[in-house]
C-alpha positions in Angstrom: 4.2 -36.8 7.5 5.7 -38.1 10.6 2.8 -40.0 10.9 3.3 -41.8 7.9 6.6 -43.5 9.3 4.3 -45.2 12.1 3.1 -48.1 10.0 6.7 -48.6 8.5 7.8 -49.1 11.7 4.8 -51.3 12.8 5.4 -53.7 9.7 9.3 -53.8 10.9 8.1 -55.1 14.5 5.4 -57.6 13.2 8.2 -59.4 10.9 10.9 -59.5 13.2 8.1 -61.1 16.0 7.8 -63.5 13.4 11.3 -64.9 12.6 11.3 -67.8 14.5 12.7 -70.3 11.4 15.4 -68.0 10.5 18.3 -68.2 11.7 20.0 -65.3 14.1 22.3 -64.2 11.1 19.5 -64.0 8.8 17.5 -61.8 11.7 20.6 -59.5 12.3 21.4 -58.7 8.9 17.3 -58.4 8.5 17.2 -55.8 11.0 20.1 -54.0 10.1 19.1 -53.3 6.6 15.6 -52.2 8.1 17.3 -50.1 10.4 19.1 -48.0 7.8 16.4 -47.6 5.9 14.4 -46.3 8.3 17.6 -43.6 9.0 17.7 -43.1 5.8 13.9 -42.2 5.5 14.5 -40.2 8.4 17.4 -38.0 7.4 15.3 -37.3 3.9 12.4 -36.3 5.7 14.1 -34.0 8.4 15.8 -32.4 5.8 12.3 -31.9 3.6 10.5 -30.5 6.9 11.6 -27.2 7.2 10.0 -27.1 3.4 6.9 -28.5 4.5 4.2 -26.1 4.9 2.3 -27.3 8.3 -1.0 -26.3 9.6 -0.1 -25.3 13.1 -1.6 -22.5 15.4 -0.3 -18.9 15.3 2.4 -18.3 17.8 1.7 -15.3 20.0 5.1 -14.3 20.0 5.5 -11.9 16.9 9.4 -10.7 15.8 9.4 -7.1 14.6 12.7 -7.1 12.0 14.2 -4.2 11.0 17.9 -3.0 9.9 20.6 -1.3 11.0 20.4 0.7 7.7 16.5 1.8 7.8 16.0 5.9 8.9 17.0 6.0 12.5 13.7 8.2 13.0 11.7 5.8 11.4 12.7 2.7 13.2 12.5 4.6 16.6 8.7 5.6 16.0 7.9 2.5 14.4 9.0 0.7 17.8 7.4 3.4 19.7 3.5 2.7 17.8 3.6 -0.6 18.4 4.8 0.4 22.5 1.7 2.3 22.1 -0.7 0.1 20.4 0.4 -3.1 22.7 -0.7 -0.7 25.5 -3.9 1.3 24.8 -5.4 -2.0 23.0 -4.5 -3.3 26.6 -3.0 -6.4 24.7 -2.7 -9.9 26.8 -2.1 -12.9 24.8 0.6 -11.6 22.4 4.3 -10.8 22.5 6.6 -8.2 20.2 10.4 -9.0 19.9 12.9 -7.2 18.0 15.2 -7.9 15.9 17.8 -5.6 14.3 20.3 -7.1 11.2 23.2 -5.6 9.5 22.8 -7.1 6.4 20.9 -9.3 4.1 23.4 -12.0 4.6 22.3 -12.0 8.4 19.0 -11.5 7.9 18.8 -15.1 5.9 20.5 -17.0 9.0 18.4 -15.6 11.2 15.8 -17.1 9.2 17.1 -19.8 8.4 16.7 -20.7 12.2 13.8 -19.0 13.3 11.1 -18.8 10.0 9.0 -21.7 11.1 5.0 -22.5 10.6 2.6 -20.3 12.6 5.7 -17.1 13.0 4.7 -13.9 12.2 7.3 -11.1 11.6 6.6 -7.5 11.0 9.0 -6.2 8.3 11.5 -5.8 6.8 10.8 -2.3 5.7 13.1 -2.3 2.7 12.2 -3.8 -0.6 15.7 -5.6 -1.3 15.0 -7.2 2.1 11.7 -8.1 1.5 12.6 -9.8 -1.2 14.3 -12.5 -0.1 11.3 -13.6 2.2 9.7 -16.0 -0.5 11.8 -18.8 0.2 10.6 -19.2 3.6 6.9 -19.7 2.5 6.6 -23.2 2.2 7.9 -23.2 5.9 4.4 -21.8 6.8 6.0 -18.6 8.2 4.0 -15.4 7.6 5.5 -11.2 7.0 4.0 -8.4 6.8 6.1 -5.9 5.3 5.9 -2.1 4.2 8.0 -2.9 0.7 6.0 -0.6 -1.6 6.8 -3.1 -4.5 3.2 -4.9 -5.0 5.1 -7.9 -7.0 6.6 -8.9 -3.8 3.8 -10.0 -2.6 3.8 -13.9 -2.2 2.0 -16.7 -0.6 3.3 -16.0 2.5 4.2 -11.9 2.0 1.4 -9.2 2.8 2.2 -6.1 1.8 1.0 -3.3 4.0 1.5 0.1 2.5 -0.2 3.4 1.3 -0.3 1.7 -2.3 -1.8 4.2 -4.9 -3.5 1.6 -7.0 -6.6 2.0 -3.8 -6.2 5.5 -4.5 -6.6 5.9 -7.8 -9.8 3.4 -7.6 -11.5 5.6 -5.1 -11.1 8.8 -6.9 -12.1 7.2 -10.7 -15.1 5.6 -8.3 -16.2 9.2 -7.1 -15.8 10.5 -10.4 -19.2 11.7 -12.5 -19.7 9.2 -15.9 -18.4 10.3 -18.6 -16.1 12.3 -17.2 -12.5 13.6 -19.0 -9.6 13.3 -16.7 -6.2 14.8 -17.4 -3.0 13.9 -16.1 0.0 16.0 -14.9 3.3 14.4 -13.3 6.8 14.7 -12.2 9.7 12.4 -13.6 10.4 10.8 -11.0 9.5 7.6 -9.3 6.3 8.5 -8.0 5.1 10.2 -11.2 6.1 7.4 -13.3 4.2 5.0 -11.0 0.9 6.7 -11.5 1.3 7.2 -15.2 1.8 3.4 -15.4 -1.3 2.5 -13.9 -4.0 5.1 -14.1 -4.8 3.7 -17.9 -5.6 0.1 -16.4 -7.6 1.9 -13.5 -9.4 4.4 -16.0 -10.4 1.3 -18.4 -12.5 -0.4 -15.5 -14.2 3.2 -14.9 -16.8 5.4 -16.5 -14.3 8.0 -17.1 -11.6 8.4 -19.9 -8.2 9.9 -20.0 -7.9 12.4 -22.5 -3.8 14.0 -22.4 -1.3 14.1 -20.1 1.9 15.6 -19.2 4.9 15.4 -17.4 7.9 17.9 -15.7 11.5 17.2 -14.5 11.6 17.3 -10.5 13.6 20.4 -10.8 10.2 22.4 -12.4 12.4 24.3 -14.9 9.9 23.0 -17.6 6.6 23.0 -15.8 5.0 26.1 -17.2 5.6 24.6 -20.5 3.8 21.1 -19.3 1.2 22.6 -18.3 0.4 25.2 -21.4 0.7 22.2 -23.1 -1.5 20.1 -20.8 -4.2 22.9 -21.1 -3.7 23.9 -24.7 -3.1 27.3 -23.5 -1.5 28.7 -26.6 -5.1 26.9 -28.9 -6.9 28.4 -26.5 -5.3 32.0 -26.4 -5.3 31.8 -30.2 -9.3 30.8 -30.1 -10.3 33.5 -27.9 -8.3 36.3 -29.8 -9.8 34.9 -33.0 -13.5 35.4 -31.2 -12.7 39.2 -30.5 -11.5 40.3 -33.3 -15.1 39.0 -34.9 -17.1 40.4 -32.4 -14.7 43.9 -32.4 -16.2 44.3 -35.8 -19.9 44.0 -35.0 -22.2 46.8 -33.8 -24.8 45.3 -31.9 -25.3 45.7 -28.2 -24.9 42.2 -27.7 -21.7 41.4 -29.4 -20.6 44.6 -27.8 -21.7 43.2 -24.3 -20.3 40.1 -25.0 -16.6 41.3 -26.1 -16.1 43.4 -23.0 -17.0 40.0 -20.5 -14.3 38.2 -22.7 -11.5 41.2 -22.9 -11.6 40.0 -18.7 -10.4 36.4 -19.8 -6.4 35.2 -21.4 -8.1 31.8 -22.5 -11.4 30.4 -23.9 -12.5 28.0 -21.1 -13.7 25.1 -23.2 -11.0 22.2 -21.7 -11.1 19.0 -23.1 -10.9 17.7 -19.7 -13.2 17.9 -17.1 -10.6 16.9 -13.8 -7.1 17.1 -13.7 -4.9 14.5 -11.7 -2.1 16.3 -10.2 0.5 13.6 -9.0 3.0 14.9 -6.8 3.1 16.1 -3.3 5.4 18.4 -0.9 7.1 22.0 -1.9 6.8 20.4 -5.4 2.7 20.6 -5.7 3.0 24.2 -3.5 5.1 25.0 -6.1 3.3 23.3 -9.0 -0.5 24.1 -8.1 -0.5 27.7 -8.4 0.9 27.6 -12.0 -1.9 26.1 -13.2 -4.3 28.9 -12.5 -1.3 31.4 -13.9 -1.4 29.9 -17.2 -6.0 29.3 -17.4 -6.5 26.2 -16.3 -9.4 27.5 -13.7 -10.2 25.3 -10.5 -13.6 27.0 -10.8 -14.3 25.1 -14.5 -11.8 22.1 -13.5 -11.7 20.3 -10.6 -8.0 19.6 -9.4 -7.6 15.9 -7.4 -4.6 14.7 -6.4 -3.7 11.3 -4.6 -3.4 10.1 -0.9 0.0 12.1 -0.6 -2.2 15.3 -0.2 -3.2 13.9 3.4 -1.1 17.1 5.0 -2.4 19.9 6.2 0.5 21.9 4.8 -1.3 22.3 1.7 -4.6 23.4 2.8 -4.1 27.0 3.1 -3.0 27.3 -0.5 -5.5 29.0 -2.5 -4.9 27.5 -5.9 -5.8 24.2 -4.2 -9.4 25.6 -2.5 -12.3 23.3 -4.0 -9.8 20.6 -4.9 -10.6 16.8 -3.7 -8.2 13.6 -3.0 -8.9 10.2 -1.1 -7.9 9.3 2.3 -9.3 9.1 5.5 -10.4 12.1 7.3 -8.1 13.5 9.9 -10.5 13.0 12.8 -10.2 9.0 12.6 -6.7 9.7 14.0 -6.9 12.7 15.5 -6.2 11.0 19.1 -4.0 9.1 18.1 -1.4 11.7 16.8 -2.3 13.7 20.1 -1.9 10.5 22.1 2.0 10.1 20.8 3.0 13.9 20.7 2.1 13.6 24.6 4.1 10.5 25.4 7.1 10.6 22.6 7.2 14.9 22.0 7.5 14.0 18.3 4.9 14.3 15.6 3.4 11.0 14.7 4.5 10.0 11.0 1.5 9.5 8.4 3.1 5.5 8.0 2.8 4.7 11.4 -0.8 4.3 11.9 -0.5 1.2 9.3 1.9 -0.4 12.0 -1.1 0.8 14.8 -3.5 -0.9 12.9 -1.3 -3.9 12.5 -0.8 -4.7 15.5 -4.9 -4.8 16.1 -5.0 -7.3 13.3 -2.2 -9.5 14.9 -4.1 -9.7 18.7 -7.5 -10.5 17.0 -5.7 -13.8 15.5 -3.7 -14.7 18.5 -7.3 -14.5 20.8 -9.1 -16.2 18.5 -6.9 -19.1 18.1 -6.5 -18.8 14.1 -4.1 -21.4 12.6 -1.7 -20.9 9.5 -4.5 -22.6 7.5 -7.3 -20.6 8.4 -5.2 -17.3 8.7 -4.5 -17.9 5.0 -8.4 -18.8 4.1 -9.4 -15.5 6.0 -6.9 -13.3 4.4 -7.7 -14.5 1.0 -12.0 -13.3 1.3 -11.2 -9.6 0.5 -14.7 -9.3 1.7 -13.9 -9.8 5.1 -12.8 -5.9 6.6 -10.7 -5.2 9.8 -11.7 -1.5 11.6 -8.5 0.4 12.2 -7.4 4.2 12.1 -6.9 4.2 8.5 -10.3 3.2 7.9 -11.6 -0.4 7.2 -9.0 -2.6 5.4 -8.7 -6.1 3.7 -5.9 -7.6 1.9 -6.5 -8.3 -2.0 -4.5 -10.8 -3.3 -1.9 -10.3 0.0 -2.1 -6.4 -0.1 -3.6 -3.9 2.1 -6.8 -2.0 0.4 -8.8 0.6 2.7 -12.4 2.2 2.2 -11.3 5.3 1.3 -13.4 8.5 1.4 -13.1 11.3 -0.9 -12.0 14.6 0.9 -12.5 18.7 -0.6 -10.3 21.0 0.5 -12.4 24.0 1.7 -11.5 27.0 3.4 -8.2 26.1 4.4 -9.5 22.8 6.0 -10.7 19.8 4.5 -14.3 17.9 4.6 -15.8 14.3 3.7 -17.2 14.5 0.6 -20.0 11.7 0.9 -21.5 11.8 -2.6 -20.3 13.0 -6.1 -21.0 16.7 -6.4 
């Protein structure tokens, strides 16, 4: 574009050479009107450049933003990761500023002045802030943000999160054909997240979704979720129904047969085959044994739950013994947790190894002198992988998506599950 003013301004120059028959008036007012409309063209086209997306090279000097409002803990270990990935990736040719902002209202002028082509910022961590970043897109400034909200990602916005959409399509992946998947939830945000997009997931699989339920956060009516989930009271009813027939035969087989079933509550025919338990924390600890309590055996049905289950917390609880979720296994970052309990004396939060991995991703760019167009060509072939902690990762359609591996609780530990069982 600023190239496109030369030959106006060459044209202007060849006419006035040539004015030798006009008078000086003539000339004067001539160039006067050329002059302010070339200001003119000016002023329009300044203003319309900070709107102008420009292929320029990737500036080495990335701005972490975060807010005065985010989890003090949080922001202190997210500053700490990249402390530690800038120094054991023994990183040259790239920079990390911070920038901390009170408000939304801040966080726009800073923006404002600062969101130019080839800038990369890490953040915001908040949804409400990221969602005022699409504005700056066409200025050919690029964010990577942890907003869990997938619609925020934009032209110019990469979202890098766990996002449970990649979970869900490694477990309904792993899963046998054919097979019959039941879902149990909390009300809450999380649960109602998974709920409303395991059907879309389960339509592009083998496997069908045959009931579901759901319990308040509080648990008072879980038990009655989860009879209902299981058809406990069918069930009961069924089995009942089967001794009474066989109390009233005298053969040594139906005999033989009513003493093994007198040991059982429940008939074990389920209509489902696996069952989705989406919730995490003292909830599932709390959740996860009832299901046993009220039939529904993890010997006949195989319990999976989602990447929240990455804690060792709930490895040792017997109820959850054979069950299976995606992730990555803990090896892949075993050093790196040791690595930052040594230097920081804090546990190293499950989040921060996206931030770790990040900051890889960032350096490779930098040393291989990417540009704002290529970045963008690059990041839009969700066949091209990064390695990092997590696993390998892409970005589909401007969000993270890892390889993820399908891991069994065992024995109070966990193990890579490489082929369906």
């Amino acid at each position: 574009m600023l190239a496109s003013c030369a030959p106006v301004n060459n044209v202007y120059k060849e006419k006035s050479n040539n004015t030798k028959n006009i008078n000086n008036n003539e000339v004067l007012e001539t160039q006067h009107k050329k002059k302010n409309s070339l200001e003119s063209d000016e002023k329009i086209l300044n203003e319309k450049l900070p709107n102008l997306k420009i292929n320029t090279g990737i500036q080495n000097v990335v701005t972490i933003i975060l807010s005065h409002n985010d989890d003090p803990d949080t922001v202190r270990q997210f500053i700490n990761i990249v402390e530690l990935a800038v120094y054991q990736k023994k990183l040259q040719n790239i920079s990390f500023e911070i920038k901390l902002y009170k408000n939304n209202v801040e966080l726009k002028n800073y923006l404002n002045n600062t969101a130019l082509s080839g800038k990369i910022f890490i953040g915001p961590l908040s949804t409400k802030s990221t969602s005022l970043l699409g504005s700056y897109c066409d200025r050919g400034a690029i964010f990577f943000s942890f907003s869990a909200d997938k619609n925020l990602a934009n032209d110019c916005i990469y979202l890098v999160n766990f996002f449970p959409e990649n979970e869900l399509k490694a477990v309904f992946s792993f899963f046998p054909d054919n097979s019959k998947i039941a879902l149990l939830y909390p009300e809450n945000e999380y649960g109602f997240k998974i709920n409303s997009i395991i059907d879309k997931i389960a339509n592009q699989s083998n496997s069908v979704i045959v009931n579901r339920a759901s319990y308040n956060e509080n648990l008072t009516n879980a038990p009655e979720a989860i009879k209902e989930l299981g058809k406990y009271e069918l069930r009961k009813y069924e089995l009942n129904r089967q001794k009474r027939i066989l109390a009233n035969k005298k053969d040594k087989e139906s005999k033989k047969r009513l003493i093994k079933l007198e040991k059982f509550q429940t008939t074990k025919d389920f209509d489902f085959t696996h069952i989705i338990i989406a919730d995490y924390g003292l909830r599932l600890l709390q959740v996860a044994p009832l299901l046993p309590y009220y039939d529904i055996d993890p010997n006949v049905v195989r319990f999976v739950g989602t990447g929240a289950w990455d804690d060792q917390v709930f490895y040792d609880e017997p109820s959850l013994d054979g069950s299976i979720y995606p992730g990555i296994e803990y090896s892949k970052r075993q050093k790196l947790n040791f690595d930052y309990q040594d230097l920081y004396e804090k546990k190293l939060l499950r989040t921060s190894t996206l931030a770790y991995d990040l900051v890889g991703l960032l350096d490779y760019l930098t040393n291989n002198n990417f540009t704002t167009l290529t970045f963008n060509e690059i990041f839009k072939k969700n066949n091209i992988k990064f390695a990092g902690i997590d696993g390998n990762f892409y970005f589909n359609e401007n969000k993270i998506e890892r390889d993820l591996q399908i891991l069994q609780i065992k024995n109070g530990d966990v193990k890579v599950i490489s082929k369906q069982e």
